[in-house]
N, C-alpha and C positions, 0 to 999 in steps of 0.2 A: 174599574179595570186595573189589571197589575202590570205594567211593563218591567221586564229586563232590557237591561242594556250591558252588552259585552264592551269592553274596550282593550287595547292592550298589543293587538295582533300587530302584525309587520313584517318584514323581511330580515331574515338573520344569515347570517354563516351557519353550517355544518359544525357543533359542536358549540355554539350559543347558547342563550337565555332566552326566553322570555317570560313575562307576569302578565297572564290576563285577572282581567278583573269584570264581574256584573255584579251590575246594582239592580235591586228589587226595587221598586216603587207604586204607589198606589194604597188603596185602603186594603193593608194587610194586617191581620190581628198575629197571626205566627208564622212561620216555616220552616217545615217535617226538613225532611232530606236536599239537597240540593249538589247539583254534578254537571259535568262538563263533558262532553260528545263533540266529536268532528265525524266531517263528510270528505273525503277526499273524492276528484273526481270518477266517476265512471264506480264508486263505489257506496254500499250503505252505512246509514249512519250508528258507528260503535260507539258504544261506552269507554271514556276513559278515566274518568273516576268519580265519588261520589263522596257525599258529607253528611254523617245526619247533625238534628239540632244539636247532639251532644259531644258533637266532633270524630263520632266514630266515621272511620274513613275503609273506602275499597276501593284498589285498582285494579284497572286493566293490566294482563301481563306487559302490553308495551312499554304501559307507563312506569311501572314498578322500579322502583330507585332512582327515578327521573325526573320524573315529576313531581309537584307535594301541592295535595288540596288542601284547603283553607276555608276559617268564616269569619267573617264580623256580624253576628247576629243582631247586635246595636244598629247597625247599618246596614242589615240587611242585604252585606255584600257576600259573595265567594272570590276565592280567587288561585288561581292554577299559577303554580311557578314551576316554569318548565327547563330544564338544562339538561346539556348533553343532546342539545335537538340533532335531527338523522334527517334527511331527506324526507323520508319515509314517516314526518310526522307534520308533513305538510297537508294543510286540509283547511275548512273550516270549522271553528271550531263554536260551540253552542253551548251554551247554559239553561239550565231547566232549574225550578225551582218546586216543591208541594207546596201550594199557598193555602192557608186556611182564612179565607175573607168571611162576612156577614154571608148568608145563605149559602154557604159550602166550601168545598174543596176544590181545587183547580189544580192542573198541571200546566203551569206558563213556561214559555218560551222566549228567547231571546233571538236576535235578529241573524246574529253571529259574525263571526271575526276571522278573518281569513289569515294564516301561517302561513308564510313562504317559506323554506327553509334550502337554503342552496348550497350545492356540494361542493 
């Protein structure tokens, strides 16, 4: 099995930082793309940005100038450094990874990490 693990999240001020971070673990031979998603309540879960293995990156317009994806492929981490947080970017937030193990492919998921972000 592959677990992620988010860590990172918490409560900030209006106009703060934060660095989330997931770790991939398990019997992983590579990983494609790997990205970050939040659920705010009473809403679906968006895209907010994405990595592939070779560091090409896409945002969400929210995130754009705000945020900056990242990887350590050695450690099979990602990691979202977020500034300039808004109210409005309170949610949980979620990591996914393309794992390629022994007998295939997988889209794993992380448990997720909740952002407070207060005005």
């Amino acid at each position: 099995q592959v677990q992620l693990v988010e860590s990172g999240g918490g409560l900030v001020q209006a106009g703060g930082s934060l660095r989330l971070s997931c770790a991939a673990s398990g019997l992983i031979l590579s990983i494609n793309a790997m990205g970050w998603y939040r659920q705010a309540p009473g809403k679906q879960r968006e895209l907010v940005a994405t990595i592939t293995s070779g560091g090409s990156t896409m945002y969400a317009d929210s995130a754009k100038g705000r945020f900056t994806i990242s990887r350590d492929n050695a450690k099979n981490t990602v990691y979202l450094q977020m500034n300039s947080l808004k109210a409005a970017d309170t949610a949980v937030y979620y990591c996914n990874a393309d794992v390629i193990r022994l007998g295939g492919q997988y889209l794993s998921w992380g448990q997720g990490t909740q952002v407070t972000v207060s005005s």
